[in-house]
Wavefront OBJ file of the C-alpha trace (Angstrom):
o trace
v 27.031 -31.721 7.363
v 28.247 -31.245 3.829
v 31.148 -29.274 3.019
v 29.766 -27.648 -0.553
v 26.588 -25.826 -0.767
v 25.269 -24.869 -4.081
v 22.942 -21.407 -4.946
v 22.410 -19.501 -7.593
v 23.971 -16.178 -8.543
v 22.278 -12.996 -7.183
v 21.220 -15.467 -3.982
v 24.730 -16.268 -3.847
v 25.621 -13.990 -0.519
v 22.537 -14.734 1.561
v 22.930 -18.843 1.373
v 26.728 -18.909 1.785
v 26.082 -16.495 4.565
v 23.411 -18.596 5.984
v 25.268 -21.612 5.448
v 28.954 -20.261 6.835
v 26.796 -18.387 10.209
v 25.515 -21.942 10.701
v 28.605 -24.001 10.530
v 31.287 -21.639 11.410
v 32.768 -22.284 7.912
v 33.945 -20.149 5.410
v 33.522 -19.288 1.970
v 36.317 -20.822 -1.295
v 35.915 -19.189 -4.556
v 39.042 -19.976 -5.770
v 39.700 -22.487 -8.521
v 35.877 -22.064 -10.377
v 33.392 -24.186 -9.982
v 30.145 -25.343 -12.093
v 28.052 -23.029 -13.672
v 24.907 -21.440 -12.306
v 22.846 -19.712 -14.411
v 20.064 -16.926 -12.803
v 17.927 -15.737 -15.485
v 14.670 -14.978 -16.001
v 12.419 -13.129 -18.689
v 8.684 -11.113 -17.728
v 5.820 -10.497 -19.578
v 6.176 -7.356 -21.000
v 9.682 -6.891 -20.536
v 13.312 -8.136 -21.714
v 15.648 -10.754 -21.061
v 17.984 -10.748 -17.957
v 20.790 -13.243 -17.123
v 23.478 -13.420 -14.256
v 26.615 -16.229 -14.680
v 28.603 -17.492 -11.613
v 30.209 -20.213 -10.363
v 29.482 -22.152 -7.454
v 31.192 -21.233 -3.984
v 32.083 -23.899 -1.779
v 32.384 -23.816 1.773
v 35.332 -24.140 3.643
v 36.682 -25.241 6.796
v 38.567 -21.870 7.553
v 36.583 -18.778 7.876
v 37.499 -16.552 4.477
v 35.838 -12.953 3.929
v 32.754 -12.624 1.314
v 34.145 -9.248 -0.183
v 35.731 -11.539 -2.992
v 32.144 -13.261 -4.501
v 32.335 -10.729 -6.994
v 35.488 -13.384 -8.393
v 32.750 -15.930 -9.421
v 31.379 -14.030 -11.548
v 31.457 -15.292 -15.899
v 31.649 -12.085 -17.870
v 32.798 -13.172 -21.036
v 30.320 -15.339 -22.090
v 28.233 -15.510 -25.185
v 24.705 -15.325 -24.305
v 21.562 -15.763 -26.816
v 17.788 -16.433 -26.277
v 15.496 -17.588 -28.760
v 12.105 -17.290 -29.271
v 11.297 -19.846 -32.028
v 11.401 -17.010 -34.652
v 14.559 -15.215 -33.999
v 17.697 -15.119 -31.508
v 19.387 -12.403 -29.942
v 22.378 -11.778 -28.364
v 22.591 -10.670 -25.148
v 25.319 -8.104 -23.895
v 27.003 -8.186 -20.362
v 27.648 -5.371 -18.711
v 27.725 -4.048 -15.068
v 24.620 -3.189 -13.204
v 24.845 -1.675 -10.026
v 20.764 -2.611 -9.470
v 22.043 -5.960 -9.291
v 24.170 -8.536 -7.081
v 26.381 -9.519 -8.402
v 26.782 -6.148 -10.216
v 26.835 -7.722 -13.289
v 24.047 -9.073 -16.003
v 23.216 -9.938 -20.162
v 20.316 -8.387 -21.057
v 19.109 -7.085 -24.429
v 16.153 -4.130 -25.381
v 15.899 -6.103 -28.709
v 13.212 -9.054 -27.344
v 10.798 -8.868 -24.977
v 8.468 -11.275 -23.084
v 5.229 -12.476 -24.537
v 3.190 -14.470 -22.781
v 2.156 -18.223 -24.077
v 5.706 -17.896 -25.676
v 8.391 -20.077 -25.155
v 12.224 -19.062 -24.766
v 15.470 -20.845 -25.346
v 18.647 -19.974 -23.489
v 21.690 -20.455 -24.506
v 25.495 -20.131 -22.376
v 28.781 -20.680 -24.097
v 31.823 -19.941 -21.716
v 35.422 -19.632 -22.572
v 36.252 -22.957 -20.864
v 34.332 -24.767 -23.261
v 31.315 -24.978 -20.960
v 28.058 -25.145 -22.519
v 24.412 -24.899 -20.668
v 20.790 -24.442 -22.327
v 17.487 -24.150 -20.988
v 13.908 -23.252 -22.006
v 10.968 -21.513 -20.258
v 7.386 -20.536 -21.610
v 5.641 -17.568 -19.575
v 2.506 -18.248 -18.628
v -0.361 -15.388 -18.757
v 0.199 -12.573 -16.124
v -0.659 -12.550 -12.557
v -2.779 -9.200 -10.988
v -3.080 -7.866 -8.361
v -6.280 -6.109 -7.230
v -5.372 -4.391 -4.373
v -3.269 -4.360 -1.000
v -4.254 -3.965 2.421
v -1.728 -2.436 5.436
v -2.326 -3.754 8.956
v -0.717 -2.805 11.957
v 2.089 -5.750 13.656
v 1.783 -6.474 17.499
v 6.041 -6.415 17.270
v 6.410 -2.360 16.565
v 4.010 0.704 16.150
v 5.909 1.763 12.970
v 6.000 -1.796 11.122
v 3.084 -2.852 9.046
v 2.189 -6.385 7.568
v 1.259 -5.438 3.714
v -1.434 -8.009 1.917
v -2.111 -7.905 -1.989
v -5.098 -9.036 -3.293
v -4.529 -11.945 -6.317
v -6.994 -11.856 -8.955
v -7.117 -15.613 -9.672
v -7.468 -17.120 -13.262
v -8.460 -19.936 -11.723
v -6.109 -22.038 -13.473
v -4.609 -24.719 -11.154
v -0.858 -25.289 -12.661
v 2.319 -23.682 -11.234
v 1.929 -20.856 -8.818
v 2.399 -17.444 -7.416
v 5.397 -15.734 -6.290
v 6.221 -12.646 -4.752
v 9.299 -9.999 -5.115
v 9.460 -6.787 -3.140
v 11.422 -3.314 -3.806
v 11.587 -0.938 -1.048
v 12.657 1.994 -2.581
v 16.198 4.082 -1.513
v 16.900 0.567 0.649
v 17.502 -2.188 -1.870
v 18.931 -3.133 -5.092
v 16.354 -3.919 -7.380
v 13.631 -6.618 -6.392
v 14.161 -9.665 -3.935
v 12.464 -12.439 -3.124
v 9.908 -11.937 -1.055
v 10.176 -13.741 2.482
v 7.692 -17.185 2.014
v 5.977 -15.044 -0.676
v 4.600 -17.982 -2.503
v 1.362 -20.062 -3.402
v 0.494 -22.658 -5.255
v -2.216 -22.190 -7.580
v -4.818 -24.320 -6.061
v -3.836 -23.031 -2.536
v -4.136 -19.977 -2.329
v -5.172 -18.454 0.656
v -8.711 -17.676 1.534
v -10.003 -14.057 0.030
v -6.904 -14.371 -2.490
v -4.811 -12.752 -0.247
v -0.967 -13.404 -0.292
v 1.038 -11.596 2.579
v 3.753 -9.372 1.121
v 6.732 -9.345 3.199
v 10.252 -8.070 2.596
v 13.050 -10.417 0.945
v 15.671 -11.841 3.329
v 18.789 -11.415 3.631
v 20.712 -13.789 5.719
v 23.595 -11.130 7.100
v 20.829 -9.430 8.637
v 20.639 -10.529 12.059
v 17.959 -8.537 13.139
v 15.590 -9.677 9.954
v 11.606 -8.483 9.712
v 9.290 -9.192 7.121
v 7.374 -6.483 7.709
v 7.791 -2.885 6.179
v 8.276 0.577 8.001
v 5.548 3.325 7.704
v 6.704 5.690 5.245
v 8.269 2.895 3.245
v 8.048 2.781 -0.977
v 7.418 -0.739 -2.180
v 7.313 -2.151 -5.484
v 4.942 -5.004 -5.537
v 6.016 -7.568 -8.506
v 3.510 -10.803 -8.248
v 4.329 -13.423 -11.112
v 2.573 -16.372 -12.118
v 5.334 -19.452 -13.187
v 4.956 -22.886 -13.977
v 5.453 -26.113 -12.157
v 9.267 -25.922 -12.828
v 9.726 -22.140 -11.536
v 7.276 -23.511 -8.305
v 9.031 -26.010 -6.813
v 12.223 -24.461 -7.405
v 11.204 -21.172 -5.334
v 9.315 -23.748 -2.866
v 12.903 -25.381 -2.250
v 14.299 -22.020 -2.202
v 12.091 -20.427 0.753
v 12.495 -23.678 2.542
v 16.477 -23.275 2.319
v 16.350 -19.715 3.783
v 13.831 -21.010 6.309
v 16.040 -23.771 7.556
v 19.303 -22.523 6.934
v 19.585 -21.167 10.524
v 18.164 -24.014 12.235
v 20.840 -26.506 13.410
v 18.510 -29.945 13.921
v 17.016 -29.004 9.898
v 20.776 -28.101 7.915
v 20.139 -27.862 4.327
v 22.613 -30.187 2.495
v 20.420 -30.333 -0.569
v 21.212 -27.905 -4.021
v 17.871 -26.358 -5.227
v 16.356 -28.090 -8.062
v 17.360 -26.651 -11.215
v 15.941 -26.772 -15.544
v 19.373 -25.561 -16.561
v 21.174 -28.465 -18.847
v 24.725 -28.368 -18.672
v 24.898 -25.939 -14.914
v 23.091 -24.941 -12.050
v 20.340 -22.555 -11.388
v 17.369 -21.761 -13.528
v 16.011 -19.902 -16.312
v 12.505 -18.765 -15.631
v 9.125 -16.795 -17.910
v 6.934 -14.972 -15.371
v 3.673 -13.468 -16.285
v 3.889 -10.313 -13.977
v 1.936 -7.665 -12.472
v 4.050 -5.051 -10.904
v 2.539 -2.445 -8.476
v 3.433 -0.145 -6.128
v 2.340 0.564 -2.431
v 3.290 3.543 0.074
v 2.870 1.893 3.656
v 0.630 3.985 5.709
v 0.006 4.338 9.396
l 1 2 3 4 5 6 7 8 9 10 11 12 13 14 15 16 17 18 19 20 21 22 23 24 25 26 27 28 29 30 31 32 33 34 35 36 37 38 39 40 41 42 43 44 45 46 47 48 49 50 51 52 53 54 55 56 57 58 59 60 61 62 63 64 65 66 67 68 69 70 71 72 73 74 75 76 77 78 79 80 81 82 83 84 85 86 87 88 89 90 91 92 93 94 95 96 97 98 99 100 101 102 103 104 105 106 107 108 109 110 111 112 113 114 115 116 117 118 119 120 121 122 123 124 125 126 127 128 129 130 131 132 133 134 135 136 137 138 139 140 141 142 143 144 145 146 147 148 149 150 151 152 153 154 155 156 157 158 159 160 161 162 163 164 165 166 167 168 169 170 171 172 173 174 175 176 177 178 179 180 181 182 183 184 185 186 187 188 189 190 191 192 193 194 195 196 197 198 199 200 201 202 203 204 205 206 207 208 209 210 211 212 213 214 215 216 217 218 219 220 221 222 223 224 225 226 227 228 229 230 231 232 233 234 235 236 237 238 239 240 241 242 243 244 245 246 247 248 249 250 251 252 253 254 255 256 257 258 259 260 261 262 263 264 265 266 267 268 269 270 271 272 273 274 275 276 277 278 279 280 281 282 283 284 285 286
């Protein structure tokens, strides 16, 4: 198995996690690594960025209180949007992990429009990317049915109104509200465009995260969930298609995942992505 496993920022914990639970190794922040980028900018909405460094794994067991180290807060941030550029300010947000983003209220997301990012570090490290969003996603309803596992989980459904475009894909995020900070990535919450399932109906299941032992994708009665559902390109698909297959596989011994996800960012790792979105919100019910 490899000794260095690559993953973007706010995904950071749950795939070292996975990785270190699987191989009895441990986690080395020290001494930097390459950039990763996470960023990502919705229809409708403004600009959000998170800077690390990549974590490798080590052969003695070391604590994850200290990712916070990898984190690049002094770097000079800008997107463009063909017309203008902005400058996006870092500062911490506790919504987030890491705890800390750039974002801006001066630009927000239009779909059919295409975005430039641009990362400047004080090491001299320099990384670009560019992303267009396509045109939102909806959803047209959800349906709640009852799980054979537990009386008070539920299995939630939402309803995709297809533009019947056949490019990129769908992909889910989840929010359960007082549980979680800010949205996740919703456990195999993805479709490609030309496969999606029959009656357009995606099952919405809770994001995972790896140092939860007793993980469920399903949601409790009672529970609060913010429902985003964005459509992304070719680019954004098969990077969140190797992403669900890395937290699918990263507990199974005979399948290790040795592979870094596939990344648009020139110059680092990661990705820098336009959704058109649809965000919604569901109260489970018995």
């Amino acid at each position: 198995m490899t000794s260095k496993h690559i993953i973007t920022g706010g995904l950071i914990l749950a795939a070292s996690a996975a990785l270190a639970s699987g191989c009895d190794h441990g986690l080395d922040v020290e001494g930097g690594g390459e950039l990763v980028v996470e960023g990502w900018i919705d229809s409708g909405q403004y600009p959000v960025v998170k800077l690390t460094r990549t974590v490798s794994v080590g052969s003695e067991y070391q604590s994850t209180d200290n990712l916070e180290d990898c984190v690049e807060q002094w770097a000079r941030v800008t997107v463009s949007d063909g017309g203008r550029e902005v400058t996006l300010i870092g500062h911490r947000d506790d919504s987030h992990f890491p705890p800390y983003v750039y974002t801006t209220s001066d630009m927000l997301g239009v779909p059919g429009r295409t975005y430039t990012l641009t990362v400047d570090c004080l090491d001299g490290t320099h990384a670009e990317a560019q992303t267009t969003i396509p045109q939102p996603a909806a959803i047209d309803s959800f349906a709640i049915e009852r799980v054979s596992v537990a009386d008070t989980l539920r299995q939630v459904y939402a309803y995709v109104r297809d533009d019947g475009t056949k490019d990129g894909g769908y992909k889910l995020f989840t929010y359960v509200y007082g549980e979680e900070k800010g949205f996740m990535s919703a456990y195999l919450g993805i479709s490609a465009a030309d496969r999606l399932p029959d009656g357009r109906r995606m099952a919405v299941s809770r994001g995972r995260q790896n140092l939860t032992s007793d993980f469920t994708p399903y949601f409790a009665v009672g529970d609060t969930v913010m429902v985003k559902l964005a459509r992304i390109d070719e680019t954004a698909y098969h990077f969140w298609r190797d992403f669900e297959d890395m937290v699918t596989l990263s507990r199974n011994p005979f399948f290790p995942v040795t592979n870094n996800l596939h990344s648009n960012i020139t110059g680092g790792l990661g990705y820098w992505f336009g959704y058109g979105s649809d965000v919604k919100s569901v109260i489970v019910t018995p």
